[in-house]
C-alpha positions in Angstrom: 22.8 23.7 16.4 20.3 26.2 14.6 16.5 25.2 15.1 13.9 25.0 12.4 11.0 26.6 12.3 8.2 26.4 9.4 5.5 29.1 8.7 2.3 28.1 7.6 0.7 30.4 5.4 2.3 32.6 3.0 0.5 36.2 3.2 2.2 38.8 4.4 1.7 38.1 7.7 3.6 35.1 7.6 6.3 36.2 5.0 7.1 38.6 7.4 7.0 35.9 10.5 9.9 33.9 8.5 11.7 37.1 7.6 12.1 37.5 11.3 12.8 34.3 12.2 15.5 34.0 9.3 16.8 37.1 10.7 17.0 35.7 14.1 19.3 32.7 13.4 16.5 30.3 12.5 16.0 27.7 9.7 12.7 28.9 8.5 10.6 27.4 6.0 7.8 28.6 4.7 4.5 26.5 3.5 1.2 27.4 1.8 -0.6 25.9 -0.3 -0.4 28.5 -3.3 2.8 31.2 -3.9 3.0 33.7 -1.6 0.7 36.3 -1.5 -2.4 34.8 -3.2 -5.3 34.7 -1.1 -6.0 37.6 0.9 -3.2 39.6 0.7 -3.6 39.8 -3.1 -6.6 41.6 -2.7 -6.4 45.0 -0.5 -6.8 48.5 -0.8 -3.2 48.4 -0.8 -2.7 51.0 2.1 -0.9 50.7 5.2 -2.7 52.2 7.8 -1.0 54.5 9.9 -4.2 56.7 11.0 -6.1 52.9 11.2 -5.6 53.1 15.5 -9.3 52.3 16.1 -10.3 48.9 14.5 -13.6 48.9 13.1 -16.5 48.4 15.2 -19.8 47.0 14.7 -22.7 49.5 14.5 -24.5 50.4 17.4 -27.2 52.6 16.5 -30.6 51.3 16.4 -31.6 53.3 12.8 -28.6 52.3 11.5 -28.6 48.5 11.7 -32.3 48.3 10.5 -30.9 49.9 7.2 -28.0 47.5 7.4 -30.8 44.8 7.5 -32.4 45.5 4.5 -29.1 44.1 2.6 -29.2 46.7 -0.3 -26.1 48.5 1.0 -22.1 48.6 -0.6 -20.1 49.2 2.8 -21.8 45.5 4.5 -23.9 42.6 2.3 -24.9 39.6 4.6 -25.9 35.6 3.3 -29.6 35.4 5.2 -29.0 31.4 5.1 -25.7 31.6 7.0 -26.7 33.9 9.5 -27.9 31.8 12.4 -24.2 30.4 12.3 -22.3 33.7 12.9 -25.0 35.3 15.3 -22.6 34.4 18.2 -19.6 35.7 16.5 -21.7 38.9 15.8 -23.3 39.3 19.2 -19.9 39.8 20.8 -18.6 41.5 17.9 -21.3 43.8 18.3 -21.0 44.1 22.2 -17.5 44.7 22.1 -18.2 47.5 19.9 -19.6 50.2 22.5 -18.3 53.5 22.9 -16.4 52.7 26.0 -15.4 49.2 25.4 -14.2 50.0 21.7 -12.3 52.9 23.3 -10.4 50.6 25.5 -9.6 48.4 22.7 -8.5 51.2 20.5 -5.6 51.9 23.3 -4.5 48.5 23.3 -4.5 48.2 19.8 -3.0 51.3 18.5 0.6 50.0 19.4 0.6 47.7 16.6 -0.6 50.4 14.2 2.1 52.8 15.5 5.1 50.9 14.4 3.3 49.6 10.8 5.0 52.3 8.7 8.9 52.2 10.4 8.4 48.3 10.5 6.9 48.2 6.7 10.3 50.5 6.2 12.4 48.1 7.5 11.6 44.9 5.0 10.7 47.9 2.2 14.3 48.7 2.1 15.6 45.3 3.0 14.0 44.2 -0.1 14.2 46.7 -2.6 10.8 47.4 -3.1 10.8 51.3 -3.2 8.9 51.6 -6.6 6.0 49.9 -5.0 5.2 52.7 -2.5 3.8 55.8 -2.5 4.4 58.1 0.8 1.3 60.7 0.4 -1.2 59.5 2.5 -5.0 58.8 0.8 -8.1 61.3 1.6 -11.5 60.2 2.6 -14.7 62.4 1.6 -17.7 63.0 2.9 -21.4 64.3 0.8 -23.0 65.6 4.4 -21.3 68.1 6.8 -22.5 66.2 9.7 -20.8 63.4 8.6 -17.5 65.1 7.9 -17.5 67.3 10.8 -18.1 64.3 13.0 -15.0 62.6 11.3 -12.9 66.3 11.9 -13.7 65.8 15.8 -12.5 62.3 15.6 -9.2 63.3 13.7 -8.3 65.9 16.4 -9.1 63.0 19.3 -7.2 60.3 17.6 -4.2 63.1 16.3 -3.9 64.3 20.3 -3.8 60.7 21.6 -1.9 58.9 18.8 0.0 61.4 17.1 -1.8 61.2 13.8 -1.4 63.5 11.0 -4.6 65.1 8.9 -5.4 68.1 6.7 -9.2 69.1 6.5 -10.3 69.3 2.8 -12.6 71.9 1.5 -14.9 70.8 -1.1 -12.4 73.2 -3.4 -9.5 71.0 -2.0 -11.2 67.8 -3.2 -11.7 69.8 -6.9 -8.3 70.6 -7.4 -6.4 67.6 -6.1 -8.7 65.2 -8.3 -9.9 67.6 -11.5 -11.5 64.6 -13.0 -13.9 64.0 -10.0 -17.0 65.3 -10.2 -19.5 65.4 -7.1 -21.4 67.6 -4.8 -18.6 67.2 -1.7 -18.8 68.9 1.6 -15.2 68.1 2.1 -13.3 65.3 3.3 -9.7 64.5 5.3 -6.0 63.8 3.6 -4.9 61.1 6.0 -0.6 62.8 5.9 1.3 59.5 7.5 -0.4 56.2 5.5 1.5 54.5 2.9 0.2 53.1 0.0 1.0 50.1 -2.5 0.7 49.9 -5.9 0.2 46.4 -6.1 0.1 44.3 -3.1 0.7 41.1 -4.1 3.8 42.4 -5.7 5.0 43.5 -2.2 4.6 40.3 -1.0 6.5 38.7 -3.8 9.3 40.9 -2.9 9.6 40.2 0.5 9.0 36.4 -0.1 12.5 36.9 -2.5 14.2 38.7 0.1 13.1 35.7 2.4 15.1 33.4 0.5 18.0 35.4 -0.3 18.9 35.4 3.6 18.8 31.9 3.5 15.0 30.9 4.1 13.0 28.8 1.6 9.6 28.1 0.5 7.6 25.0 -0.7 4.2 24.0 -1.1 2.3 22.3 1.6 -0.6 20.7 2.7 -1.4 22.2 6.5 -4.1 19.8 7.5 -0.8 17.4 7.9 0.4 19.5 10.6 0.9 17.8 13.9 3.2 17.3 16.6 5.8 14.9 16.4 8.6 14.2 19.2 9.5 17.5 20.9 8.3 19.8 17.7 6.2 19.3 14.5 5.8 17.6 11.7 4.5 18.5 8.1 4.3 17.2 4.8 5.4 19.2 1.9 5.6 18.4 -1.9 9.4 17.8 -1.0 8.7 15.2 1.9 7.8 15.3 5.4 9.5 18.2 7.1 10.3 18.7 11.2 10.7 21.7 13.1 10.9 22.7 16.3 8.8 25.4 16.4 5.5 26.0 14.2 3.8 29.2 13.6 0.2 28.8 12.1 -0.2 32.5 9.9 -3.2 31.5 7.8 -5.2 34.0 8.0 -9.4 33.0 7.8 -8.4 28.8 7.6 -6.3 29.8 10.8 -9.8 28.3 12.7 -9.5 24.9 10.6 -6.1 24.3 11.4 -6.4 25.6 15.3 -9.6 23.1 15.5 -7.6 20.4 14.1 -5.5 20.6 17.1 -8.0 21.1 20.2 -8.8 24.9 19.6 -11.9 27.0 19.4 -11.4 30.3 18.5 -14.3 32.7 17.8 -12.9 33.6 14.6 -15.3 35.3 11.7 -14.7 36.3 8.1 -15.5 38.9 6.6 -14.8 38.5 3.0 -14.5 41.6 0.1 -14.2 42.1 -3.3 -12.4 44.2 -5.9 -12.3 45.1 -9.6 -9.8 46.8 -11.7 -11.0 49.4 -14.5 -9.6 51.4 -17.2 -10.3 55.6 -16.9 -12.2 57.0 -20.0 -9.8 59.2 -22.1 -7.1 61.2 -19.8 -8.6 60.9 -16.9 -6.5 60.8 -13.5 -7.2 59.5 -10.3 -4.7 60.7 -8.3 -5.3 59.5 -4.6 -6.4 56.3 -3.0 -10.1 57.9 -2.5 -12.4 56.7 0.1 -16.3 57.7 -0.5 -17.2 57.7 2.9 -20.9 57.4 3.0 -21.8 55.3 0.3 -19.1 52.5 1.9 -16.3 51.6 -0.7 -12.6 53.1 -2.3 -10.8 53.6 -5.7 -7.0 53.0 -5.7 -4.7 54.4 -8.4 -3.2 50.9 -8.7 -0.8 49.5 -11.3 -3.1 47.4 -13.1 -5.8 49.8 -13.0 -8.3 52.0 -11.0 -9.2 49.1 -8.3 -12.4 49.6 -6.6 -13.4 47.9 -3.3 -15.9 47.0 -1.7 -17.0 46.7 1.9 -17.7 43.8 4.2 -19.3 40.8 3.2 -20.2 38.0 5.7 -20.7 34.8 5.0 -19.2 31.5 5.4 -15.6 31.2 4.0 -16.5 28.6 1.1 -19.6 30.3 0.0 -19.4 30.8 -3.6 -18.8 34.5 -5.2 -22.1 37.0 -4.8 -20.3 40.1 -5.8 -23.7 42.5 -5.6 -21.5 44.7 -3.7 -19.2 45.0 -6.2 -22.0 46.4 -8.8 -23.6 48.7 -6.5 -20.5 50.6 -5.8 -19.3 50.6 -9.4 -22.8 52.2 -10.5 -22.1 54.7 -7.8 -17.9 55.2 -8.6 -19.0 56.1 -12.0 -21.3 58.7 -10.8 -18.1 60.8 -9.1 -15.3 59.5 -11.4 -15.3 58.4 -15.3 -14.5 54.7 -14.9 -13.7 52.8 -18.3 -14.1 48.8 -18.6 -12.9 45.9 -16.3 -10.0 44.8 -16.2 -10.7 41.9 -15.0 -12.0 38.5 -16.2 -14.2 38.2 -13.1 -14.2 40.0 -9.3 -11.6 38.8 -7.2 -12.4 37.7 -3.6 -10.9 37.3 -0.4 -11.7 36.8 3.1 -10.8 38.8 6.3 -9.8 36.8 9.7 -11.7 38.6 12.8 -12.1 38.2 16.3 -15.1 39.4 17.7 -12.5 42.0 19.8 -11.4 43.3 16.8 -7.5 42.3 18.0 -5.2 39.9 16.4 -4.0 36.9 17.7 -0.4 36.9 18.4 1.7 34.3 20.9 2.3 31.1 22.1 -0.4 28.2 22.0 -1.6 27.8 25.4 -1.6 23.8 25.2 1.5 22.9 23.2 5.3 23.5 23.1 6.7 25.4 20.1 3.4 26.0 18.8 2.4 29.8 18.1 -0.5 31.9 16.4 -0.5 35.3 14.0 -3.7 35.7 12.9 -6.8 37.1 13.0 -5.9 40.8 11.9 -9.4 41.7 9.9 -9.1 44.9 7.8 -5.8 45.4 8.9 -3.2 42.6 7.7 -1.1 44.4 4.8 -0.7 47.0 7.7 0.3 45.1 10.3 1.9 42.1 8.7 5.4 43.1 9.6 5.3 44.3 13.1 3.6 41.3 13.8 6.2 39.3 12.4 9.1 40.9 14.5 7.2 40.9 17.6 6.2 37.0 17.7 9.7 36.3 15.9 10.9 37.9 19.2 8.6 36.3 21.4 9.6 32.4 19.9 13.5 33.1 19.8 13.2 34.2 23.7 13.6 38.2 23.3 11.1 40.9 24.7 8.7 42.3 22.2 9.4 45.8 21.6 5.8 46.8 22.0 3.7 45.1 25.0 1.5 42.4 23.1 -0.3 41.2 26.1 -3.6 42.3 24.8 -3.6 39.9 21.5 -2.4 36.6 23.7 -4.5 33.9 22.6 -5.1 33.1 26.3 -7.8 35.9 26.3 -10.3 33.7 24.7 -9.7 30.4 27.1 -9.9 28.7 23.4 
């Protein structure tokens, strides 16, 4: 008899999860809240990370974080009222964060970043979404030489460890590959192996349709009514009350509502962003996804528009909108690049789910049958939403992973 399964949350890490699941002979059905792809996956620099092997860290330089704490800055922005709450989260976020720790973390983590493009590939194909990618990599660049010389050293590490794929830019580089970029550059790096996405939410559309046209199905849902029922689990959904055997919780920064619901405490932060979309004055071009290194944010050639981002902000999940962020890096953007309007009716904002190890959460629930976790992936979920969904789809229907996921169990925080 074929098992159920439902999926609770409908970002791309969990479209993926039920893609797998489907795949594997299951009844799947997924549940959110909104359509798929709404909350943070709609808002992204739209780049799967290939290069992305070391997660980022929390600073650890003593000048650095005193100009972090005067709160004036476009890559971090922090709400001085909320702070006392996330001190713990930060205190281990921070820890964890030293050279040799983070290097440790990075070695264990890079498996998951290896397989992002061929697993990406593999639902790209499956669900026809070619015209949504571009396969040219994105370049970062850099105002000091010390910074971009210290960046050079850490391509060659990470290329000679992890096989990742770079070109050094010249400052003449940067000139002719974006002619309507203006800026005193001292060069920068063309990351060869990322992908990028013209729109992500569209990519998650399309693998939500391909979801359904292998038999799964998606309807709205409340996931506070989640519990367990019998041998397996019980929801309610717009349609009725709906069992499963097996539940995967894939909601991204609510996955610590939901896991507290049911007996968990997992030291899960947010860190939440914002973007923009703007017209380019006359003909101009921007022809890469362009991160400005130092000053903290990107501009993506998207299909709605130049999209800027921002950095990190941190705060509590429900605070309202304080997109100064967002304003600083636009003054900034149009310094280097000739930005038109907004798009936009207001600045979009999401929230990224982070453990203070800067690792996922992928596997079974340590206290309860048919119960399993995919969350928790920070600045990295459009890039690792399907490798994570084939490797916990092979963990539930009793296959070996491909890759060793030992290091993301959510056993490691005794929660």
């Amino acid at each position: 008899m074929t098992k159920n399964a439902i999926v609770l949350g409908a970002g791309i890490v969990g479209v993926s999860t039920a893609i797998h699941l489907q795949r594997r002979g299951r009844q799947v059905t997924l549940i959110d809240r909104k359509d798929p792809g709404n909350e943070t996956s709609f808002g992204n620099a739209g780049l799967i990370q290939r290069e992305g092997v070391a997660p980022y860290g929390f600073p650890q330089q003593l000048g650095l974080l005193l100009r972090y704490a005067l709160n004036n800055r476009i890559d971090a922005h922090y709400h001085l009222r909320t702070l006392p709450s996330q001190i713990a989260f930060l205190a281990r976020y921070w820890w964890n964060s030293n050279a040799r720790r983070h290097a440790i973390i990075t070695r264990a983590y890079a498996p998951l970043i290896e397989n992002s493009i061929a697993e990406h590939k593999d639902l790209i194909e499956a669900s026809q979404a070619e015209e949504l990618i571009r396969k040219d990599g994105w370049i970062k660049i850099f105002r000091t030489e010390a910074k971009r010389d210290g960046a050079l050293a850490e391509a060659a590490l990470w290329q000679n460890e992890f096989g990742v794929e770079y070109d050094s830019l010249t400052s003449a580089d940067i000139a002719r590959i974006e002619p309507h970029m203006t800026g005193d550059f001292a060069g920068g790096i063309r990351w060869r192996d990322p992908w990028s996405v013209l729109d992500p939410h569209a990519l998650t559309s399309a693998y939500r349709r391909y979801f359904e046209s292998i038999g799964g199905r998606f309807v709205t849902g409340d996931a506070a009514s989640l519990g367990p029922f019998g041998s397996g689990w019980k929801i309610l959904t717009r349609e009725g009350p709906l069992e499963a055997e097996d539940a995967v919780i894939a909601l991204g920064p609510w996955a610590a509502v939901a896991t507290r619901r049911l007996g968990y405490s997992f030291p899960l932060g947010v860190k939440r962003g914002y973007h923009m979309h703007y017209a380019a004055e006359g003909n101009a071009v921007l022809n890469n996804w362009t991160l400005d290194a130092e000053r903290g944010y990107l501009l993506a050639p998207m299909r709605r528009g130049i999209r800027l981002t921002t950095g990190a902000e941190f705060a509590t999940l429900d605070a309202p909108k304080t997109p100064v962020q967002l304003d600083r890096a636009e003054a900034v953007a149009r310094t280097i690049f000739p930005l038109g309007g907004r798009l936009d009716p207001e600045p979009w904002m999401g929230a990224r789910p982070c453990t203070p190890d800067m690792m996922p959460i992928i596997g079974k629930a340590p206290r309860h049958q048919g119960l399993w976790f995919a969350f928790g992936h920070a600045h990295h979920g459009l890039t690792l939403g399907p490798v994570t969904g084939r490797v916990l789809a092979e963990l539930i229907t009793g296959e070996t992973p491909f890759i060793d996921i030992a290091a993301y169990s959510p056993q490691r925080f005794k929660p």
